[in-house]
Jmol script that loads the backbone (N, CA, C; Angstrom):
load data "model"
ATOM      1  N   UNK A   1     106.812  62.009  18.157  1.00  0.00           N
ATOM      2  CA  UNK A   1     108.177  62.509  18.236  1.00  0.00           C
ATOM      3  C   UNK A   1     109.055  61.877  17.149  1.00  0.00           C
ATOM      4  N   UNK A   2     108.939  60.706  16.773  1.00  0.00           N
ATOM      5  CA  UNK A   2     109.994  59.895  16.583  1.00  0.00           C
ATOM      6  C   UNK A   2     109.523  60.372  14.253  1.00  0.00           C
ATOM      7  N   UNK A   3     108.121  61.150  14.728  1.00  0.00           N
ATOM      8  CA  UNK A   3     107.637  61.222  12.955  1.00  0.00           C
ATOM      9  C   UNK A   3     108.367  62.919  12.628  1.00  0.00           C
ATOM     10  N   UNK A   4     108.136  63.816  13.947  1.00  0.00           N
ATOM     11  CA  UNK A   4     108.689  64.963  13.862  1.00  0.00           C
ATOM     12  C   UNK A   4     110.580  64.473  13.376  1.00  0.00           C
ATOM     13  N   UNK A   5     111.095  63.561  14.086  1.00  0.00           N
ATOM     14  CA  UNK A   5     112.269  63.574  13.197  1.00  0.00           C
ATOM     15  C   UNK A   5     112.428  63.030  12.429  1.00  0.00           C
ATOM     16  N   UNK A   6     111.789  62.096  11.613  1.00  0.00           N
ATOM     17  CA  UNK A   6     111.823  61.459  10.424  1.00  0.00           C
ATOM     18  C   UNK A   6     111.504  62.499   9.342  1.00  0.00           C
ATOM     19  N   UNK A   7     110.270  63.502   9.658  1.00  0.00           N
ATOM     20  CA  UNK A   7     110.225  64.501   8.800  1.00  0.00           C
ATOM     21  C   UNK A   7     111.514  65.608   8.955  1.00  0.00           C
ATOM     22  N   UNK A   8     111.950  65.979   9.945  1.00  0.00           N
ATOM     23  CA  UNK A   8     112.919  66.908   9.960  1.00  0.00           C
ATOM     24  C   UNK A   8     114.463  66.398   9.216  1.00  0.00           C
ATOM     25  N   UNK A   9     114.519  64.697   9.066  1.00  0.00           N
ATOM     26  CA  UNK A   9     115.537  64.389   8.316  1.00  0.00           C
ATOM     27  C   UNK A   9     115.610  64.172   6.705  1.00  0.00           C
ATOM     28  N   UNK A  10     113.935  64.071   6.702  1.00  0.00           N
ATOM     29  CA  UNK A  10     113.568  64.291   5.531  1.00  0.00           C
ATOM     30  C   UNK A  10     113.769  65.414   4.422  1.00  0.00           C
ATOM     31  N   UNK A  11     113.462  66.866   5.350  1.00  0.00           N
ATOM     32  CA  UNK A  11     113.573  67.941   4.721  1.00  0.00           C
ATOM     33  C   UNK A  11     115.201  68.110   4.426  1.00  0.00           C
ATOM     34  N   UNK A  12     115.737  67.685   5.516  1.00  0.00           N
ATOM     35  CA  UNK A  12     117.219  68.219   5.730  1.00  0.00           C
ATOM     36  C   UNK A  12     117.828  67.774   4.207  1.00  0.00           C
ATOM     37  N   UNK A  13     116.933  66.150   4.125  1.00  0.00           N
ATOM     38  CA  UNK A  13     117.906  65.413   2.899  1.00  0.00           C
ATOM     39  C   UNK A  13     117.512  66.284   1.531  1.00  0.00           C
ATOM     40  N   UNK A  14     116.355  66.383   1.487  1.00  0.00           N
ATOM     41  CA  UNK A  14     115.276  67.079   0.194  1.00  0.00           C
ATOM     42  C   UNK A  14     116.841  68.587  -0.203  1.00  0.00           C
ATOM     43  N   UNK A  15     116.634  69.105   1.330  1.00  0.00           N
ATOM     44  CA  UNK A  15     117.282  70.894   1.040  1.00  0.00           C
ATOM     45  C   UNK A  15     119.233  70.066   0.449  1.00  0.00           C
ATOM     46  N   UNK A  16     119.744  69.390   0.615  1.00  0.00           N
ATOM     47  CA  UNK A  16     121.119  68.723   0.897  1.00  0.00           C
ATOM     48  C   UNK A  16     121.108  68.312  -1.076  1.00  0.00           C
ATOM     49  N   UNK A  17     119.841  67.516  -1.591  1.00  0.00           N
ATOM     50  CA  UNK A  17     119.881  67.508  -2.738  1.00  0.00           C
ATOM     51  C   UNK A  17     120.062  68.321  -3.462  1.00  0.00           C
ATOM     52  N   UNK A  18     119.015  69.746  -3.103  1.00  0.00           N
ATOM     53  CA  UNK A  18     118.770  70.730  -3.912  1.00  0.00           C
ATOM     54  C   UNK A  18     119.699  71.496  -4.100  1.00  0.00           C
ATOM     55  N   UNK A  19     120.638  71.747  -2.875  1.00  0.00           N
ATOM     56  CA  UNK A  19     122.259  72.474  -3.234  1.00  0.00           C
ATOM     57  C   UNK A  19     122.955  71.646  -4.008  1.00  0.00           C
ATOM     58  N   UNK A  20     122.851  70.247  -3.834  1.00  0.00           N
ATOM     59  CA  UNK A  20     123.270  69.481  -4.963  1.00  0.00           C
ATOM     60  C   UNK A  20     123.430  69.780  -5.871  1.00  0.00           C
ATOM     61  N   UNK A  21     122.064  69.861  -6.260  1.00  0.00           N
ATOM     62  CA  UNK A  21     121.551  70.572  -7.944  1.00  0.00           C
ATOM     63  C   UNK A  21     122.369  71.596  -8.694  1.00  0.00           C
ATOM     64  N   UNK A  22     121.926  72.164  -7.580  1.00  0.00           N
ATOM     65  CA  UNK A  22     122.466  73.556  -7.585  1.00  0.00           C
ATOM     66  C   UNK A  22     123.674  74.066  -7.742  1.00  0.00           C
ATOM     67  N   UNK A  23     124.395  73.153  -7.602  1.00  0.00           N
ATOM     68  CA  UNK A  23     126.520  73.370  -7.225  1.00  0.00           C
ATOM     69  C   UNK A  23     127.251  72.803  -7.847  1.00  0.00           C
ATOM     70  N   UNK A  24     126.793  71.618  -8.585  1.00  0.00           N
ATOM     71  CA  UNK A  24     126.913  70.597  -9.558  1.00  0.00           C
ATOM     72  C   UNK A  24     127.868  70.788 -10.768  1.00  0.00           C
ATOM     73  N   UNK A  25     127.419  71.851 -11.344  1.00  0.00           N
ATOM     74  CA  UNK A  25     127.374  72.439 -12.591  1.00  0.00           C
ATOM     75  C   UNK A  25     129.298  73.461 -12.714  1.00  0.00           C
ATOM     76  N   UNK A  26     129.147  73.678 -11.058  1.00  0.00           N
ATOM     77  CA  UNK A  26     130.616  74.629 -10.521  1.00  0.00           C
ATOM     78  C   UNK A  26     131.621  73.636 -10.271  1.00  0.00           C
ATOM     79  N   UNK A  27     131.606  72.059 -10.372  1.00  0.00           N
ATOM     80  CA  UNK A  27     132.623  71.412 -10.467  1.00  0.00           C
ATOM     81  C   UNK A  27     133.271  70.590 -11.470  1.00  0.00           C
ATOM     82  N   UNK A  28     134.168  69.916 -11.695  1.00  0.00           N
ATOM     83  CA  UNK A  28     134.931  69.167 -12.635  1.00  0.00           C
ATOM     84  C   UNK A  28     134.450  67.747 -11.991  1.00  0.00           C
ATOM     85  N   UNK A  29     134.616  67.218 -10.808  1.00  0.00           N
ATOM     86  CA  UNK A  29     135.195  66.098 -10.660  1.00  0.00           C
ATOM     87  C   UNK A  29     134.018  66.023  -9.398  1.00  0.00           C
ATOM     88  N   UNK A  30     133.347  64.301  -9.528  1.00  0.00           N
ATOM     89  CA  UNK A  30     132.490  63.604  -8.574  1.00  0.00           C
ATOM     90  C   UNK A  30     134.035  62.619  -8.282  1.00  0.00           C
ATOM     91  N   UNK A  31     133.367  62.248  -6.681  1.00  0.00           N
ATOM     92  CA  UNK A  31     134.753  61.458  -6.320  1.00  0.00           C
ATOM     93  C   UNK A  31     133.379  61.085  -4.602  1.00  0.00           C
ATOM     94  N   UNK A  32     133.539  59.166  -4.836  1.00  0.00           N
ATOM     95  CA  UNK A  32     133.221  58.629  -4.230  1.00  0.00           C
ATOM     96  C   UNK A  32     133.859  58.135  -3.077  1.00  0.00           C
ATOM     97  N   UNK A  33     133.981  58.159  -1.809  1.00  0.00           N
ATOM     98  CA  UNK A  33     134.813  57.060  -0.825  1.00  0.00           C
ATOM     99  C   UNK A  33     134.123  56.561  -0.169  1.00  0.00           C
ATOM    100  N   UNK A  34     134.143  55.594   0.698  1.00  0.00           N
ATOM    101  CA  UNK A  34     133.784  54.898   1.350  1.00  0.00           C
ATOM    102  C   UNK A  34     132.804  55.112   2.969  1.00  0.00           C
ATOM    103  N   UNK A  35     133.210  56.878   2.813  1.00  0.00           N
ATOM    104  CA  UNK A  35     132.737  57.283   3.643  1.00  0.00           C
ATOM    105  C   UNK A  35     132.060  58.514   3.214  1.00  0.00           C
ATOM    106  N   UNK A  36     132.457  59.320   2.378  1.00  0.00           N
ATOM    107  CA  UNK A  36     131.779  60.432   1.723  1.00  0.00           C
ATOM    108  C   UNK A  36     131.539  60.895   0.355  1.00  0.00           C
ATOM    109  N   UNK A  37     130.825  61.460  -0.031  1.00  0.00           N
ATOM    110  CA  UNK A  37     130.317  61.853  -1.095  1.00  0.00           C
ATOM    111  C   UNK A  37     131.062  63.544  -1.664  1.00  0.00           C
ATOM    112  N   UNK A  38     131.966  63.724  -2.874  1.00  0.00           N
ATOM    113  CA  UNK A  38     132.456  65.317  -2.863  1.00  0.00           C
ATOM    114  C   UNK A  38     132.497  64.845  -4.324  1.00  0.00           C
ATOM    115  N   UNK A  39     132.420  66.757  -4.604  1.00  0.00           N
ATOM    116  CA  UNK A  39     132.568  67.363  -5.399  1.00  0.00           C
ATOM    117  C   UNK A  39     133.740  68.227  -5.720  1.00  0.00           C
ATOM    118  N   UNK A  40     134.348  68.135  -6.445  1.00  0.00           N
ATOM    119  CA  UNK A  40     136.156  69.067  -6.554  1.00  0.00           C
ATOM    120  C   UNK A  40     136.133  69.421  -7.923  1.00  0.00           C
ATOM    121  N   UNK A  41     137.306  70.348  -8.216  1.00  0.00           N
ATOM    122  CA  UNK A  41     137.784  71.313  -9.338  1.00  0.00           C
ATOM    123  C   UNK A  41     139.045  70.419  -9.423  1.00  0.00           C
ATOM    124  N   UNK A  42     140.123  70.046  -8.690  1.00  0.00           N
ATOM    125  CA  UNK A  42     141.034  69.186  -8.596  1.00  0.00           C
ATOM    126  C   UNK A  42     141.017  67.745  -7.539  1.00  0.00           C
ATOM    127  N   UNK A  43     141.720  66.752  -8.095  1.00  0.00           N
ATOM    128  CA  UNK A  43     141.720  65.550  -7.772  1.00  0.00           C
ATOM    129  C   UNK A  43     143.008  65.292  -7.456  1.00  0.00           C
ATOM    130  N   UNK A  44     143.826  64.816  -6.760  1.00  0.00           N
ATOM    131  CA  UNK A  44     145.380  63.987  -6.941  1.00  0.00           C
ATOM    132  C   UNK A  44     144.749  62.647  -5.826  1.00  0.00           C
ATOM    133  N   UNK A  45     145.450  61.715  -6.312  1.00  0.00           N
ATOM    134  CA  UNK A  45     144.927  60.594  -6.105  1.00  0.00           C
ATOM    135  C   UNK A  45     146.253  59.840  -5.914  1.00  0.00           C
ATOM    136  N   UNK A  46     146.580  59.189  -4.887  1.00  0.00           N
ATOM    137  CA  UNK A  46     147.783  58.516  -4.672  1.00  0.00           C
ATOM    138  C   UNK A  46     147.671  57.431  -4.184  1.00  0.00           C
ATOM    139  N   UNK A  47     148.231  56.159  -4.230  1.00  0.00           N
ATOM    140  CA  UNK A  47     148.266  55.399  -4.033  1.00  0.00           C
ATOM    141  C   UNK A  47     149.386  54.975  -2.942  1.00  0.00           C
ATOM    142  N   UNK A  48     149.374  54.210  -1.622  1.00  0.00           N
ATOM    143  CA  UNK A  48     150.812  53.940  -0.861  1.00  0.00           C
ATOM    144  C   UNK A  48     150.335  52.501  -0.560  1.00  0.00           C
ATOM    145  N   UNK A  49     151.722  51.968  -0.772  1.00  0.00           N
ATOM    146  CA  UNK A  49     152.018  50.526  -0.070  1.00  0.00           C
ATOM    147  C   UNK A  49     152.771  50.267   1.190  1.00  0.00           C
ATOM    148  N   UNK A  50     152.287  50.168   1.695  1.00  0.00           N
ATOM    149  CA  UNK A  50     152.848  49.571   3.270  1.00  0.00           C
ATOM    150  C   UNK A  50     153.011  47.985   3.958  1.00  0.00           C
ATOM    151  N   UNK A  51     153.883  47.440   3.156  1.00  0.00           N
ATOM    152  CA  UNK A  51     153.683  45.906   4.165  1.00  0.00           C
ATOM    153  C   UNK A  51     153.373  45.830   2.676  1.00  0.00           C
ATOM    154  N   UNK A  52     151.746  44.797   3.311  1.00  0.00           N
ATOM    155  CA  UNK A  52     151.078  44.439   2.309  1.00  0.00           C
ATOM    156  C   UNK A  52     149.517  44.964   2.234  1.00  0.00           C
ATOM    157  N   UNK A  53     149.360  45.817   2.983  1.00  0.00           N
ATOM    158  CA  UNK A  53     148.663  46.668   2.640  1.00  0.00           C
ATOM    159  C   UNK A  53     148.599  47.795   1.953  1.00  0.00           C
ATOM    160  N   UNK A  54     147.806  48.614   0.905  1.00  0.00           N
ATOM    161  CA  UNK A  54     147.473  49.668   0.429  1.00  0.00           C
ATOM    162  C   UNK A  54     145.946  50.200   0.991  1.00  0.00           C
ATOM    163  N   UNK A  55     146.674  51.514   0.609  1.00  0.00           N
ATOM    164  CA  UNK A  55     145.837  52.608   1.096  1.00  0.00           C
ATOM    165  C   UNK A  55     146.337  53.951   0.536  1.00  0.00           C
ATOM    166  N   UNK A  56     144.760  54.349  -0.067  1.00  0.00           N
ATOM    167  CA  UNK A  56     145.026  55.948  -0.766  1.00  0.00           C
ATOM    168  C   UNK A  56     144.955  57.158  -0.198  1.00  0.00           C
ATOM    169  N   UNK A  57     145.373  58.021  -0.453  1.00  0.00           N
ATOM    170  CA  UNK A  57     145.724  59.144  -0.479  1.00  0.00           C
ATOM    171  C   UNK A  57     144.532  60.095  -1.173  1.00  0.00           C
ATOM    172  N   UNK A  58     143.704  60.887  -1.094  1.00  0.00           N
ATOM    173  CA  UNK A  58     143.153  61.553  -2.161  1.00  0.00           C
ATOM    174  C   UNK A  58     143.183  63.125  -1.374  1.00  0.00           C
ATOM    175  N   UNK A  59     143.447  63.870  -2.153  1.00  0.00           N
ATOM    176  CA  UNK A  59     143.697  65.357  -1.969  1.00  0.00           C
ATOM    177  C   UNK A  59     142.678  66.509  -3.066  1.00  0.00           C
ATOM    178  N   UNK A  60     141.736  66.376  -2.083  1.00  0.00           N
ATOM    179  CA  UNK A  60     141.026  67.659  -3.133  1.00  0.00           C
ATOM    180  C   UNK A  60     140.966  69.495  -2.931  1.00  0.00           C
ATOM    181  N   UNK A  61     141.199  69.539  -4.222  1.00  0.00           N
ATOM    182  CA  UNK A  61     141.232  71.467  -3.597  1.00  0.00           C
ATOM    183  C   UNK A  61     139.325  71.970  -4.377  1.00  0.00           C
ATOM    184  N   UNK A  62     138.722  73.044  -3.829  1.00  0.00           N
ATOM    185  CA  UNK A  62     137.595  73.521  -4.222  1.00  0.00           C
ATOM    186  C   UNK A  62     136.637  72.495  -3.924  1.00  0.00           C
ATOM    187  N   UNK A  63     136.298  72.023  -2.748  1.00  0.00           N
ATOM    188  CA  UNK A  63     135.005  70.934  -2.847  1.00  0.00           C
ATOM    189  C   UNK A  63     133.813  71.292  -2.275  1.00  0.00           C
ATOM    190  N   UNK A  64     133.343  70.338  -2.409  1.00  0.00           N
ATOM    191  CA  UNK A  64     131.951  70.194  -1.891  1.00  0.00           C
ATOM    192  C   UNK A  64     131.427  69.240  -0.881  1.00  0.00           C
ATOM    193  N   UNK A  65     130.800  68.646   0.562  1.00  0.00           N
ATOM    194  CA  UNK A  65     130.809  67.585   0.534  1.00  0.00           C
ATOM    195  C   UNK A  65     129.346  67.452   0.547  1.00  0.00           C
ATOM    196  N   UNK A  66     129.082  66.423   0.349  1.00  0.00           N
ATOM    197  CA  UNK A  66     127.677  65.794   0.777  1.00  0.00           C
ATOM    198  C   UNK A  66     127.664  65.506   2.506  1.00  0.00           C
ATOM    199  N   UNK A  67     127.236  65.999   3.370  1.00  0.00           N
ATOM    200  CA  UNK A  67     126.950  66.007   4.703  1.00  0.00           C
ATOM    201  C   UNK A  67     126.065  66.456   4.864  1.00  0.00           C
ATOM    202  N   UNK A  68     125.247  65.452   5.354  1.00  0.00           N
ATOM    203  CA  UNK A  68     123.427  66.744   6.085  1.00  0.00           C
ATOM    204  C   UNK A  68     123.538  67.372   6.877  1.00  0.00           C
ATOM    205  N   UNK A  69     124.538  67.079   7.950  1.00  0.00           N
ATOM    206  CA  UNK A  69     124.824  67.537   8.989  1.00  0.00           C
ATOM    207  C   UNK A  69     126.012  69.290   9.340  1.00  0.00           C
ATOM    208  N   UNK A  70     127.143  68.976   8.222  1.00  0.00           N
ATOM    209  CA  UNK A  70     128.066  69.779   8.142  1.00  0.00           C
ATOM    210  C   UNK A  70     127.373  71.452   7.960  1.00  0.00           C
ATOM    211  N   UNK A  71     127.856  72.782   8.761  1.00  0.00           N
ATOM    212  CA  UNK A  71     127.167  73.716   8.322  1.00  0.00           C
ATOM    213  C   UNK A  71     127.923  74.338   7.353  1.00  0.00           C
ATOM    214  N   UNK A  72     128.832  73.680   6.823  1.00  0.00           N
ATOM    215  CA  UNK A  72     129.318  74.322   5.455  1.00  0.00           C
ATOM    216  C   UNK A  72     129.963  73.328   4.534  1.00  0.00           C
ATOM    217  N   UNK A  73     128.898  73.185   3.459  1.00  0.00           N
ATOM    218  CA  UNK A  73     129.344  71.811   2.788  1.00  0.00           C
ATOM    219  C   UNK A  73     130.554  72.241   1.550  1.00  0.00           C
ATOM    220  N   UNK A  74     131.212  73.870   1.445  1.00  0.00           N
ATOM    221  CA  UNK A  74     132.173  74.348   0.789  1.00  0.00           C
ATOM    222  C   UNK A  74     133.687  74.111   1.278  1.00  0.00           C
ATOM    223  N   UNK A  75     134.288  73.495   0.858  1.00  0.00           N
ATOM    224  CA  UNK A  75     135.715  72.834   1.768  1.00  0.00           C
ATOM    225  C   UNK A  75     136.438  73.454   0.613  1.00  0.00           C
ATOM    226  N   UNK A  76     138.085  74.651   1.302  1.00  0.00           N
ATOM    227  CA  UNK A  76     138.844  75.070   0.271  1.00  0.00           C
ATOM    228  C   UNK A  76     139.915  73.655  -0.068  1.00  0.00           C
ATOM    229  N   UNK A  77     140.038  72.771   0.766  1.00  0.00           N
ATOM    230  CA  UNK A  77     141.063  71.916   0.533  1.00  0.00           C
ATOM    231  C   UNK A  77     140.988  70.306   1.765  1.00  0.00           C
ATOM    232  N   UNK A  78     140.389  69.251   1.153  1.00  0.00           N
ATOM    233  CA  UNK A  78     140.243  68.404   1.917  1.00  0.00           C
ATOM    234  C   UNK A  78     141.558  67.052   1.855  1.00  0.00           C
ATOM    235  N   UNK A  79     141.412  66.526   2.468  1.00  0.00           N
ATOM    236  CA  UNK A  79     142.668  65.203   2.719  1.00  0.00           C
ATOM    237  C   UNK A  79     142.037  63.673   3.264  1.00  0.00           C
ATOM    238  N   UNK A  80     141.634  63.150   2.315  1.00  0.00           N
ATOM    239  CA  UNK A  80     140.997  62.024   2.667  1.00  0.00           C
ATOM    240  C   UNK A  80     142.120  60.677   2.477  1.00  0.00           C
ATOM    241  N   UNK A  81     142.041  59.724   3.791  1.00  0.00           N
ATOM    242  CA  UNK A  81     142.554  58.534   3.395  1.00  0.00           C
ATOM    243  C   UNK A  81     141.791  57.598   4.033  1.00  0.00           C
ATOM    244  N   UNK A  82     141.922  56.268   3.100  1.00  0.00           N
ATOM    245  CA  UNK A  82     141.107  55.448   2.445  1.00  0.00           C
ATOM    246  C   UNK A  82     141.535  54.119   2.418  1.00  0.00           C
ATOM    247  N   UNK A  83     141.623  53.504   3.173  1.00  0.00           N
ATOM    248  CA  UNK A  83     141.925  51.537   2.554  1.00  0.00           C
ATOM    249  C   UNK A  83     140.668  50.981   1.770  1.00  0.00           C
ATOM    250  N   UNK A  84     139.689  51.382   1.468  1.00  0.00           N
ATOM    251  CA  UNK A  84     138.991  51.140   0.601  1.00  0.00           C
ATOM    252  C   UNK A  84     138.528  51.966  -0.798  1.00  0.00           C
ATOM    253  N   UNK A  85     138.511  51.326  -2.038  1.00  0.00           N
ATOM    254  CA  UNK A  85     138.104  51.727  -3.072  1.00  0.00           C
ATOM    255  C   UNK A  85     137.585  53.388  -3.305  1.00  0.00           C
ATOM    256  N   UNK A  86     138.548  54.098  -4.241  1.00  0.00           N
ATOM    257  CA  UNK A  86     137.503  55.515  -4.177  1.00  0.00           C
ATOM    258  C   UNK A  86     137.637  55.146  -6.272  1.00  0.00           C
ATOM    259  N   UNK A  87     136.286  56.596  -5.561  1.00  0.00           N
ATOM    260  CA  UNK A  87     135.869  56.556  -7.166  1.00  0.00           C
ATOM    261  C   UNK A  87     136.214  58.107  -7.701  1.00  0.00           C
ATOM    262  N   UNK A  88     136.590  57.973  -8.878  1.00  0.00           N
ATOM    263  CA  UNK A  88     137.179  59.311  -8.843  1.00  0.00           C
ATOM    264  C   UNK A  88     136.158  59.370 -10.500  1.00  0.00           C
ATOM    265  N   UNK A  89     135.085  60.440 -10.767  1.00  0.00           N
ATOM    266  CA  UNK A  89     134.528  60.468 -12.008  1.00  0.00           C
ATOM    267  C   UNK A  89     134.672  61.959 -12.864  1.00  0.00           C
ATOM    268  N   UNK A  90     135.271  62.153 -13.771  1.00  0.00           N
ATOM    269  CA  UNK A  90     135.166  63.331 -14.444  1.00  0.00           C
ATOM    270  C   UNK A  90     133.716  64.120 -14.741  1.00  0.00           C
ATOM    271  N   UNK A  91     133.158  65.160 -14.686  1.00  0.00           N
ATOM    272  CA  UNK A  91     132.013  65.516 -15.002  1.00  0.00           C
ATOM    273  C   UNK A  91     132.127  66.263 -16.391  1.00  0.00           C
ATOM    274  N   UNK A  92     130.513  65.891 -16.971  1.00  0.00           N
ATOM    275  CA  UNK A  92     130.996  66.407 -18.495  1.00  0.00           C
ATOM    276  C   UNK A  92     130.774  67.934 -18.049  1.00  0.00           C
ATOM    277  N   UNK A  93     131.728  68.479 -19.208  1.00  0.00           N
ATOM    278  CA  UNK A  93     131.711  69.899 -19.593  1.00  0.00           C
ATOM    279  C   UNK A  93     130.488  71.008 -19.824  1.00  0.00           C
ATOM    280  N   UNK A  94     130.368  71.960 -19.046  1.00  0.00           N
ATOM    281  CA  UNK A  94     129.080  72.632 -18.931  1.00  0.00           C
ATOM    282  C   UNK A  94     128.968  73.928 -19.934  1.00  0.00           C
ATOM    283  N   UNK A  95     130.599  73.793 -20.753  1.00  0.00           N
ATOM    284  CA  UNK A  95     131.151  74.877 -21.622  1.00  0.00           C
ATOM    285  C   UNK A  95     129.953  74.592 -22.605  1.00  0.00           C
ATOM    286  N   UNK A  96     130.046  75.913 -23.328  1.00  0.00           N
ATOM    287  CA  UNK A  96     129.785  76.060 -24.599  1.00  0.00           C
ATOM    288  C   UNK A  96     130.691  75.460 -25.783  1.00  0.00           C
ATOM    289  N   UNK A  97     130.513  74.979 -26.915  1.00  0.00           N
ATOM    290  CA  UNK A  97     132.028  74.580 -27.756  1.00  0.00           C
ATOM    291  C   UNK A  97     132.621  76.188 -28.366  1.00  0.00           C
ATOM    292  N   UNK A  98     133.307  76.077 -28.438  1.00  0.00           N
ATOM    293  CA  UNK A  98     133.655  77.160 -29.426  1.00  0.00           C
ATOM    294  C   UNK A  98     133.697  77.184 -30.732  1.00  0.00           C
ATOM    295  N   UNK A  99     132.986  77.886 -31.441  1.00  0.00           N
ATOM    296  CA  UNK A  99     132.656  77.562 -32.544  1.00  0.00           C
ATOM    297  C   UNK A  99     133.749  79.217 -33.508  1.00  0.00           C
TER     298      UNK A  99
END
end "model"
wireframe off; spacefill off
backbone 0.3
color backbone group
C-alpha cells in the first residue's frame, strides 16, 4: 500500500514537471515564496512595515502555481503575503530579435 502511494506521488510529481515544461515558455516572471512556487506575466511586489516587523505583499496577475495537488494550476490573479523572503526572477525572452 504504502509503495502504491509512493508511486502514485511519484507520477503526480513526474506529470506536475512536465506542465512545467510545458507552460514555462508562456511566462515573464518565476517568483519564489516560502510557501509556493509561480509563474506570472506581472509581478507588483510591496513591501509594509508594521511595528517592527515587515512583511510583503506580492500580487500576481496570469499565473501558474506549482501544486500537485491543485486541479487547476492556471490562477487569473493571486495575492500572496509573506514575512519571509520572496524571490522574484525575470525569465529570459523567448522572442525572436528583430532583425
Amino acid at each position: 500500500m504504502s509503495e502504491e502511494l509512493d508511486r502514485y506521488e511519484n507520477d503526480l510529481e513526474l506529470a506536475l514537471f512536465r506542465e512545467y515544461r510545458d507552460v514555462v515558455t508562456l511566462f515573464r516572471y518565476v517568483i519564489e515564496t516560502d510557501r509556493r512556487f509561480y509563474l506570472a506575466n506581472q509581478v507588483d511586489v510591496q513591501v509594509h512595515h508594521n511595528g517592527g516587523d515587515v512583511f510583503f505583499e506580492v500580487n500576481l496577475v496570469d499565473a501558474w502555481v506549482w501544486d500537485i495537488y491543485r486541479p487547476s494550476r492556471f490562477v487569473q490573479r493571486v495575492r500572496v503575503i509573506s514575512f519571509k523572503d520572496i524571490n522574484v526572477e525575470e525569465l529570459p525572452s523567448t522572442e525572436l530579435p528583430i532583425t
